[in-house]
Structure formats: C-alpha cells, structure tokens
N, C-alpha and C positions, 0 to 999 in steps of 0.2 A: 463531680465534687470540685469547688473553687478553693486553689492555693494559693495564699500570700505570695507576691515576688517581690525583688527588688528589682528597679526596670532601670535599667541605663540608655539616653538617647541622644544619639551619634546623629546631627543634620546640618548638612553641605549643600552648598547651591552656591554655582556658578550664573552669573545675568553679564556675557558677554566677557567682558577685564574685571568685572567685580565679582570677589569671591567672598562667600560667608557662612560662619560656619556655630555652630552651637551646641553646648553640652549641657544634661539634665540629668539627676534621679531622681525617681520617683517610685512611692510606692502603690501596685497594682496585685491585678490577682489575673489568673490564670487559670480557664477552665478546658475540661475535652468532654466535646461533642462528637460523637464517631469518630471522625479521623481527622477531624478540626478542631485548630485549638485556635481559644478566645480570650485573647490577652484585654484589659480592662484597666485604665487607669486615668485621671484627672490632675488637668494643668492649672497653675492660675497665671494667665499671660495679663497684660495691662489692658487689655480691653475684656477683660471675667473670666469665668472656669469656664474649660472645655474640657468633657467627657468623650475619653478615644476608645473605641470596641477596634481591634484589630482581629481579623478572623484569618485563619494560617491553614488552607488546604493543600492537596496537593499539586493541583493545575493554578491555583490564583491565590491572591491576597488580598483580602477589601479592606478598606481604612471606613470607618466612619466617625467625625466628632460631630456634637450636638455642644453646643451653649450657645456663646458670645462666638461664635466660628461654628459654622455648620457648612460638612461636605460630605460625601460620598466618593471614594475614590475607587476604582478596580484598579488591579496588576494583573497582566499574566503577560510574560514575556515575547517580546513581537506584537503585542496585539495595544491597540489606541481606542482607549475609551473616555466618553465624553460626560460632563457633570456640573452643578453650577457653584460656586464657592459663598457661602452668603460670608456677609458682616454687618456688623450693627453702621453701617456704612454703604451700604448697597451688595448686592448681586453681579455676579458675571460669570458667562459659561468658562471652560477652562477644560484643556484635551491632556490626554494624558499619553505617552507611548512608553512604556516599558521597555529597559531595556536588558535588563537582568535581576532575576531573583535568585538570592542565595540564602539556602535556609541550613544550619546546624540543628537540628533539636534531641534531648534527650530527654525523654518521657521520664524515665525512671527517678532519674538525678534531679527530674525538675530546673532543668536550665535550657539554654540556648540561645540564639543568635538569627534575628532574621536583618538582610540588606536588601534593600530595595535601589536600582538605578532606575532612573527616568525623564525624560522630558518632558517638562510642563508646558503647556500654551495656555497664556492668559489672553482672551480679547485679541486673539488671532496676530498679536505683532509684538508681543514679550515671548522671550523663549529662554526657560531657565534648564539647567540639567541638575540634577537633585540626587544627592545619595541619601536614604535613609537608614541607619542600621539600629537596631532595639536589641539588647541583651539582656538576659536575664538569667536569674534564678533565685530557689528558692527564699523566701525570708530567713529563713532556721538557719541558711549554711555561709 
C-alpha cells in the first residue's frame, strides 16, 4: 500500500574548493515491498521533470530517475559501481564509490531519514564527493 509523504532533500557536493549545496520539498509517496521500501517522487529542474524511484534495502540503495535526466545509481558501502548519466545534452559513464549509508526508518510512524555519502567520477577526471540525505514523513503528520 502507497503512502503520501512529505520528502525533504538535503544535497552537498564538494568539486575540489568549490562547494554546493541545495534544499527542496516535495511531495512523494512511499511504498513496502518485502523489506524494501520505495520512496517515489518528481522534480521540475530547468531542463524538465524527473521521476526519482529510490529503493531502500537492507545491503544497498539504488536511485533511479527517468525524464529530462536519466540514471541508474547503486550504493552499498565500500563497493564502486558504474553507470551512464544521460541528458538532453549527451551521455557519459560516471563511477560511483560509496562511502557511507545511514539509514533511520520508522515503519510504523511512517517517517525517516536515509544519507547517502559518495564519490562521483565523471569521465574519469572530475571527482566530486556528494552527501545525499531524504527525509521524510508522512503527509497527515
């Protein structure tokens, strides 16, 4: 069963001396599958909407968006996985190392808190380090 949330989105990226940082809400929904939960919610950035499925196990976390930005990311801590970043502007692969996942969730309450730390490689000679964190809960509360 899919619950309304309200999503908060905490994103930090250092590229060397320059830092940058960004805040958002939005509204999303929240479902459980087994012992995965599938966070679901839509951006409008200046190049279209992107559609983000976040899937929250217990060994990993994959990020997918689809529009005007399509990627496929994995997490899972220690481990480097690879993937190609589109835009209405070209392609390019992009590496990803994990360097920490921290997950809060409260099933009951319908909230939580997932960080993600990592470093990006774009085109093998940009190297950004990235924190992501998404909070939530439910709409009603």
């Amino acid at each position: 069963m899919s619950s309304e949330i309200e999503l908060k989105i905490d994103s930090r990226i250092e590229s060397g001396k320059q830092k940058d940082s960004s805040k958002q809400t939005v509204d999303g929904s929240i479902v459980e599958k087994g012992e995965a939960l599938y966070i679901r919610y839509e951006e409008d950035l200046e190049i279209g909407k992107v559609s983000t499925t976040v899937k929250i196990d217990q060994e990993q976390v994959t990020v997918i968006r689809r529009g005007a930005l399509s990627m496929r990311q994995q997490f899972a801590p220690g481990q480097v996985s690879e993937s190609i970043y589109k835009t209405p502007f070209g392609s390019m692969p992009m590496q990803i190392r994990t360097e920490r996942i921290e997950q809060l969730v409260d099933r009951e309450k319908n909230k939580g808190r997932l960080t993600l730390r990592y470093l990006l490689y774009l085109e093998e000679d940009e190297t950004q380090r990235h924190e992501l964190t998404l909070t939530w809960k439910g709409a009603s509360q």
